[in-house]
C-alpha positions as CSV (number, residue, x, y, z in Angstrom):
1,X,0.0,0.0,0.0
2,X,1.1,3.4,-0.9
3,X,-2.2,5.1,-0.8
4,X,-5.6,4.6,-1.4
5,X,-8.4,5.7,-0.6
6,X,-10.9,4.6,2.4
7,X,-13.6,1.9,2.1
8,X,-15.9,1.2,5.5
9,X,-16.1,-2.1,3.3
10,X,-12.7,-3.1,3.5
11,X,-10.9,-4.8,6.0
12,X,-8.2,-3.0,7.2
13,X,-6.2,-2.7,10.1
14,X,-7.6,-0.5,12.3
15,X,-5.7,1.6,15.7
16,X,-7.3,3.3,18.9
17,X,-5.5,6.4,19.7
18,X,-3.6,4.1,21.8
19,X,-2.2,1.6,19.6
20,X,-1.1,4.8,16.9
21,X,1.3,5.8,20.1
22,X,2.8,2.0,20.3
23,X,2.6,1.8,16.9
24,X,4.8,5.0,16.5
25,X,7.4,3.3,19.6
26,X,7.2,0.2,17.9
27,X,8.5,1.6,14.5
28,X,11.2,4.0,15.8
29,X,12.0,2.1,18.7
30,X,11.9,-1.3,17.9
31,X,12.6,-1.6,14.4
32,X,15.1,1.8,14.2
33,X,13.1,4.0,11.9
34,X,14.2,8.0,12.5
35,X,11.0,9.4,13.3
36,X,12.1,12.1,10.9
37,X,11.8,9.4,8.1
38,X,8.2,8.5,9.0
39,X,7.4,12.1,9.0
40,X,8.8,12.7,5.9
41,X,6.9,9.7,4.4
42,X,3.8,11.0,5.8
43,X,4.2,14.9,4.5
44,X,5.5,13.4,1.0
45,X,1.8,11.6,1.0
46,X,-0.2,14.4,1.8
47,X,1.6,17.0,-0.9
48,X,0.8,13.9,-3.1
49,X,-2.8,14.3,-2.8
50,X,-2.5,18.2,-2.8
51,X,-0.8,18.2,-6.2
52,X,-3.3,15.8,-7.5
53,X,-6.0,17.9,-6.5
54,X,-5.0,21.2,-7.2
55,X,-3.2,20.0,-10.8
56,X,-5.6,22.3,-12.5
57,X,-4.4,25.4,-11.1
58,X,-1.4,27.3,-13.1
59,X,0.0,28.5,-9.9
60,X,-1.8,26.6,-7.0
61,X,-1.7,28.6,-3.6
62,X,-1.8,26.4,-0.1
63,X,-2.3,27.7,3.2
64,X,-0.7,24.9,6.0
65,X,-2.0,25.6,9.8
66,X,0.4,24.0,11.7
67,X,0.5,23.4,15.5
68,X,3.8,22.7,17.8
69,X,3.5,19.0,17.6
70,X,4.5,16.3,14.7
71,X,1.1,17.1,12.8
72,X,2.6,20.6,12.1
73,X,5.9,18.9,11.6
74,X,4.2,16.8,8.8
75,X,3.0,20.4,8.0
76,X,6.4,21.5,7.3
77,X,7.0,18.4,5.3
78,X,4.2,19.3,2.7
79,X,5.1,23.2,2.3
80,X,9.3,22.1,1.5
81,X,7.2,19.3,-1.4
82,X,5.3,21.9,-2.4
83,X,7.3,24.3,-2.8
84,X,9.7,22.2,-4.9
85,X,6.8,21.8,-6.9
86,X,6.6,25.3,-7.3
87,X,3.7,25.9,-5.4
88,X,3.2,29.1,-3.4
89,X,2.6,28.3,0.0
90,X,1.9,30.1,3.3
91,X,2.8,28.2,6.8
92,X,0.9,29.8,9.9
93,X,2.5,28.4,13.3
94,X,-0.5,28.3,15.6
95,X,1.0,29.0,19.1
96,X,4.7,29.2,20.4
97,X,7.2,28.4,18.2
98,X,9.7,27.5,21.0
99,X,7.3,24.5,21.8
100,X,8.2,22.5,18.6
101,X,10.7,19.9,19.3
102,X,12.7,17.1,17.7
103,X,11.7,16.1,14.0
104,X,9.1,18.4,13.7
105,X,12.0,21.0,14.7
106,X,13.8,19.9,12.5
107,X,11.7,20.3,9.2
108,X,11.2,23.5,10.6
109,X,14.6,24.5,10.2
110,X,14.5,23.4,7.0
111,X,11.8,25.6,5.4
112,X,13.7,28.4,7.6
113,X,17.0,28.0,5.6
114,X,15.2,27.4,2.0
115,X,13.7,31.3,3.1
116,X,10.3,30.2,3.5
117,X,8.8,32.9,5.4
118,X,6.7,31.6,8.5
119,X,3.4,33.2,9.9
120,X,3.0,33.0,13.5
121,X,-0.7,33.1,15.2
122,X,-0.9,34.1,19.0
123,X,-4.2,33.0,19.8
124,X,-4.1,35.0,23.3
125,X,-3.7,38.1,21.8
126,X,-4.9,38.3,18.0
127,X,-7.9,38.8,16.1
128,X,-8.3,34.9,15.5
129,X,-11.1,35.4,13.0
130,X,-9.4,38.6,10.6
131,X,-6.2,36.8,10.8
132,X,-7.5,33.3,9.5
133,X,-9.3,35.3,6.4
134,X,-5.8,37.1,5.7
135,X,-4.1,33.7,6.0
136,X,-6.3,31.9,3.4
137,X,-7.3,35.1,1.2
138,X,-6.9,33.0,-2.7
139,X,-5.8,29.7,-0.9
140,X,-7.0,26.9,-3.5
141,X,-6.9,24.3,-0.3
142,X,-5.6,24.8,3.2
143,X,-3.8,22.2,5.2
144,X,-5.1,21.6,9.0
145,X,-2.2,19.7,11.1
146,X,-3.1,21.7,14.4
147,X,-3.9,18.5,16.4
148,X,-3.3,14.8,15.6
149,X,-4.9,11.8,17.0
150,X,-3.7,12.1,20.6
151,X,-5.9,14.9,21.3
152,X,-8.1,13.9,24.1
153,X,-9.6,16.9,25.8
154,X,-12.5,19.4,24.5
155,X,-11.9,22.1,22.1
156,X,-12.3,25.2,24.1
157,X,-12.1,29.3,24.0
158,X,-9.5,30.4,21.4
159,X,-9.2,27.1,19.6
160,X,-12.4,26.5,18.9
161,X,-12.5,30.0,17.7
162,X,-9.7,29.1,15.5
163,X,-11.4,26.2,14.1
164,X,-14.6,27.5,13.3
165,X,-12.7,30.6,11.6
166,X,-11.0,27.7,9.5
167,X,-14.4,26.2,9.0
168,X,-15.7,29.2,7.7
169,X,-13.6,29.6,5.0
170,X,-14.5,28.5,1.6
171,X,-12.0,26.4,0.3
172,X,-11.2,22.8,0.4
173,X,-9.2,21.7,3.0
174,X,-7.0,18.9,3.9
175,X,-6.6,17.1,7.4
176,X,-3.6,15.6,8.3
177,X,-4.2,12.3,9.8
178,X,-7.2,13.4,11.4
179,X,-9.6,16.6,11.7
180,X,-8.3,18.5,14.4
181,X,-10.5,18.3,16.8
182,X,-12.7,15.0,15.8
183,X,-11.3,11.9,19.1
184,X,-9.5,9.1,17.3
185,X,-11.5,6.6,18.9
186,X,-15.0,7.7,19.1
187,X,-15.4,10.0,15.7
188,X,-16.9,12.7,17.5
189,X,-16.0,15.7,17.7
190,X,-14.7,17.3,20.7
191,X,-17.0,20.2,21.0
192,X,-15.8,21.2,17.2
193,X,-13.5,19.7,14.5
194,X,-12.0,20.7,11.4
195,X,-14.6,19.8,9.1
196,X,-12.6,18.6,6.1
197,X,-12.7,17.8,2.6
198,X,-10.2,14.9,2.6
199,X,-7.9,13.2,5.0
200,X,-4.6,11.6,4.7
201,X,-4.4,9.4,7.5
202,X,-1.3,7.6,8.3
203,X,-0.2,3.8,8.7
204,X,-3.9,2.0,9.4
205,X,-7.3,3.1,9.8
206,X,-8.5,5.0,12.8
207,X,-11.0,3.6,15.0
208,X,-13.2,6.4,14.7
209,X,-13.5,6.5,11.1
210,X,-16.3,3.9,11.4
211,X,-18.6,6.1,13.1
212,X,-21.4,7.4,10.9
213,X,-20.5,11.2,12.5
214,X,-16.7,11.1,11.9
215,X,-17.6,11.4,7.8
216,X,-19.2,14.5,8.6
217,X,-15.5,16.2,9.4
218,X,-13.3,13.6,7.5
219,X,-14.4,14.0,4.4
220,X,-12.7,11.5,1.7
221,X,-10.1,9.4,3.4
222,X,-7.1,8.1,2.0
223,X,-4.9,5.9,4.0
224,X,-1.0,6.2,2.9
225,X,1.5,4.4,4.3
226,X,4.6,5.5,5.9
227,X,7.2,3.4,5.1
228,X,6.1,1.0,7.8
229,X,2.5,-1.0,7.9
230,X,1.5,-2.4,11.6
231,X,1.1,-6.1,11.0
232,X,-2.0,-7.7,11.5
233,X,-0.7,-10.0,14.0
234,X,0.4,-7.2,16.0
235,X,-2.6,-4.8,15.4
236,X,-6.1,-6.1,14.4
């Protein structure tokens, strides 16, 4: 499997929220696979899809909202392949920048020595709604790798401002993973979630995914692998 897209009707293997962190310890830890060369497997998917998507446009625009965590690492990953696909591409950090650690960090870096000038987005103290329109104004699809599949809490004050301001725009727009905002192991959405147009989600199924709500913020799902598949007699 390289990608392809979702069927309910076919029998994949499918990981809790749990299981996506062993699965993750398993693969770097057990077998020896950099981290940084699952993310990089996982961005490369995502600006796959983009460029299929957007292969229409003469000079496709993308707007990435990334958070401090490896889904806005993968973020970083699908701005460097688009841009060497000469795309033009916007990258809005959502929160504080010193928070991004190891590979996501390091993709970072990256875009920061290609030039790639990075937006920042303070949710304490900016206009959360004014700013998001700026961001995307003549985006042909924006990229949502705020939260990933470990997000376990409710969606509260500024961030679900920021979501529903994302929500609001009209534009397709692509979830890496998962909808930020939508649990990994229920499909419902933690008091909002990105609603999306498609997903890239990474490595298996997500438990989720089978509930009849999550399709409602998923939209089109396409599973890519990462350069590692979790075998079935490990995960079922």
């Amino acid at each position: 499997m390289i990608m392809e897209k979702y069927s309910p009707n076919k029998n994949y293997v499918v990981l809790s929220r749990d299981q996506v962190r062993a699965f993750d310890a398993w693969a770097i830890n057990e077998l020896g696979i950099p981290g940084v060369v699952l993310m990089e497997n996982a961005g490369r998917s995502c600006a796959e899809l983009i460029k299929e998507k957007l292969k229409s446009k003469a000079k496709p625009k993308v707007c990435i909202f990334c958070g401090t965590g490896n889904n806005g690492g993968d973020g970083y990953v699908i701005a460097r392949q688009l841009l060497n696909n000469n795309f033009m591409v916007k990258v809005v950090i959502i929160g504080d920048r010193k928070k991004i650690k190891g590979d996501a960090a390091i993709n970072l870096q990256i875009l920061q020595k290609l030039s790639q000038s990075i937006e920042s987005l303070d949710l304490e103290t900016s206009r959360i709604a004014s700013r998001i329109k700026s961001f995307t104004a003549g985006a042909d699809m924006l990229v949502d790798g705020i939260f990933g599949t470990g997000l376990e809490g409710p969606v509260r004050g500024d961030y679900k401002i920021l979501i529903d301001s994302i929500n609001s725009q009209i534009c397709p727009i692509l979830a890496i993973d998962i909808p930020s905002g939508l649990d990994c192991d229920t499909g419902q959405p933690l008091g909002t979630a990105i609603r999306a147009d498609y997903t890239v989600t990474f490595a298996a199924a997500k438990a989720g995914f089978k509930s009849a709500t999550a399709l409602q913020y998923t939209g089109q799902v396409f599973v890519a692998s990462i350069g590692i598949d979790p075998p079935r007699s490990r995960w079922s």
